[in-house]
N, C-alpha and C positions, 0 to 999 in steps of 0.2 A: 350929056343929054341936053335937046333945047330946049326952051323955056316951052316951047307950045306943046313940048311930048310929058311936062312935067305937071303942065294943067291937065292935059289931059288925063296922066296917071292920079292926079288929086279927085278930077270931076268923076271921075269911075270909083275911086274910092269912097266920094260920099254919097253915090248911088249906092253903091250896095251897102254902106253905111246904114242908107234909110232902109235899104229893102230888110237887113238882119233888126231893124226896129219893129218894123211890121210883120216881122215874123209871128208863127206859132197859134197856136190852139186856147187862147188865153181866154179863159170861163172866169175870171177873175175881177174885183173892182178894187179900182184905184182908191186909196186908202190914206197913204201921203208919200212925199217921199224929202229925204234929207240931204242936203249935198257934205260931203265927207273932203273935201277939199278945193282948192283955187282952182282945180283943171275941169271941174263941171262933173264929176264923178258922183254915182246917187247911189243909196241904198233906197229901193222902191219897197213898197208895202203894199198889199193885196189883198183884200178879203174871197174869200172863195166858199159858195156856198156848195155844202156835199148836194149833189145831184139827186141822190137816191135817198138821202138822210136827212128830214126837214127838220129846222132846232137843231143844226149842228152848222157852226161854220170855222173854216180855218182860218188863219192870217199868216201868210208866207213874205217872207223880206228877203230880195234877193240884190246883187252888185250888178251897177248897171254903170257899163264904162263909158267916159264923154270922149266923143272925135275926139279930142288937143291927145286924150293918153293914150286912144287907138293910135294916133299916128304918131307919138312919141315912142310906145312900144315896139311898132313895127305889125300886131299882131290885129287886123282889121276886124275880122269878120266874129271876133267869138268873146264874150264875156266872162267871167272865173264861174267856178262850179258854187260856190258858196252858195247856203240858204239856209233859212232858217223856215221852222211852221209851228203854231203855236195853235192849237183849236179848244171849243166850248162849248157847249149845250147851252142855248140861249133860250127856255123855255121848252115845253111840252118836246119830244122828241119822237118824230112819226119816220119807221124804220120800213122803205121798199123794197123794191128787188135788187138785193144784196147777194155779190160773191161773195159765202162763206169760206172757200179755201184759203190753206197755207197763203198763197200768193198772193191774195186779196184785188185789188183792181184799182187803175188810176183814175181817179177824181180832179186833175188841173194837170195841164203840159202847158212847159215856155218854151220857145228855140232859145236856146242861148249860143249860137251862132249860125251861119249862112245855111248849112245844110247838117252838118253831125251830131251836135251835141244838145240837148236839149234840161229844161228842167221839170220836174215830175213830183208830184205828188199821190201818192197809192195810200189806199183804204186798207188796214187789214179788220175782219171780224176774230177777236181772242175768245171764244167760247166758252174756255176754262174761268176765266176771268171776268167775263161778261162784260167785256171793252170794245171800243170801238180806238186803233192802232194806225198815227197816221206819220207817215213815214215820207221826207222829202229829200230826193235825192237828185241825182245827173247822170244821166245814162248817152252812154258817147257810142259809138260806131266799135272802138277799140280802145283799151286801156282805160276801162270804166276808172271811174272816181267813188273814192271811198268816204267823200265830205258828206255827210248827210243829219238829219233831223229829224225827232223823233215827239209825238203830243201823246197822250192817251186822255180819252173820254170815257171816263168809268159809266158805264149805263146803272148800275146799282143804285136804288134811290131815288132815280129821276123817273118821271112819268113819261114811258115807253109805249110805245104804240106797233108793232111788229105786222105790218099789212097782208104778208104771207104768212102770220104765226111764225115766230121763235126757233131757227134752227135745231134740231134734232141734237141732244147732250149738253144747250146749254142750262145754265140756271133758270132762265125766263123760262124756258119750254120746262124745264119742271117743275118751278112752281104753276102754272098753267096746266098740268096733269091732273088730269080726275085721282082722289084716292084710291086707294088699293081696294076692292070691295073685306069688309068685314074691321075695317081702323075709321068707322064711326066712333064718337066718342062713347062709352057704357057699353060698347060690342067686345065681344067676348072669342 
């Protein structure tokens, strides 16, 4: 191969280098990050405030690969599935229009490469439990990854604010319940 078809295979490669940098849907703030070794290699940190949930925020740590080990690799365009999420109630907690189902709903997406694989973060509502279940995973095109991460925000105790009222069968919506007529206290 010549030397000029080898730059150019480099200068393409750190075009789309930069472009898989500025990928993605990131609702997130920079937070810090740590280099993990001589090749420029980081574990980034994020803070990510829930959209819907104010007085709640998460912090997700994900592997962020340097050009030297992309191109040592071989492997340009995609970063490791790895992450972690750790969330808290940082005061008063005012709860908006929330999907209560099973599946719950994504609150942060990364690309974590050119076009397939990305990283996610999803809300679940546990009702039973009266938690707020935050779950960070990698969701690829094919051959999903099973690495993922798990916080839970117990709502019990903390000063809750539910803006549509209380999903129907949790504990909030029943203590929120008018009593029973006739369980005054001295009723008979």
């Amino acid at each position: 191969m010549s030397m000029l078809k080898r730059f150019a295979s480099l200068g393409l490669a750190l075009v789309l280098t930069g472009a898989l940098a500025a990928c993605g849907n990131n609702n997130g703030t920079d937070v810090g990050r740590v280099g993990v070794d001589w090749t420029g290699n980081d574990i980034n940190v994020e803070a990510v405030a829930d959209p819907e949930i104010k007085g709640v925020v998460c912090h997700v740590a994900y592997f962020n690969r340097s050009l030297i080990d992309r191109l040592q690799q071989g492997n340009w365009f995609e970063d490791p599935s790895y992450s972690a999420v750790d969330c808290a109630a940082a005061g008063p907690v005012t709860i908006g229009n929330i999907n209560t189902n099973k599946g719950g709903e994504e609150i942060f997406q990364q690309s974590r490469s050119l076009i397939w694989k990305s990283l996610r973060v999803s809300r679940i509502y546990d009702a039973e439990n009266n938690s707020l279940v935050y779950l960070a995973h990698s969701r690829e095109l094919q051959q999903g990854s099973g690495k993922m991460s798990l916080s839970v925000v117990p709502l019990t105790g903390l000063d809750v604010t539910w803006t549509n009222g209380a999903p129907k069968g949790s504990p909030a919506a029943a203590a929120a319940a008018p009593a029973p007529a006739g369980a005054a206290a001295g009723g008979i």
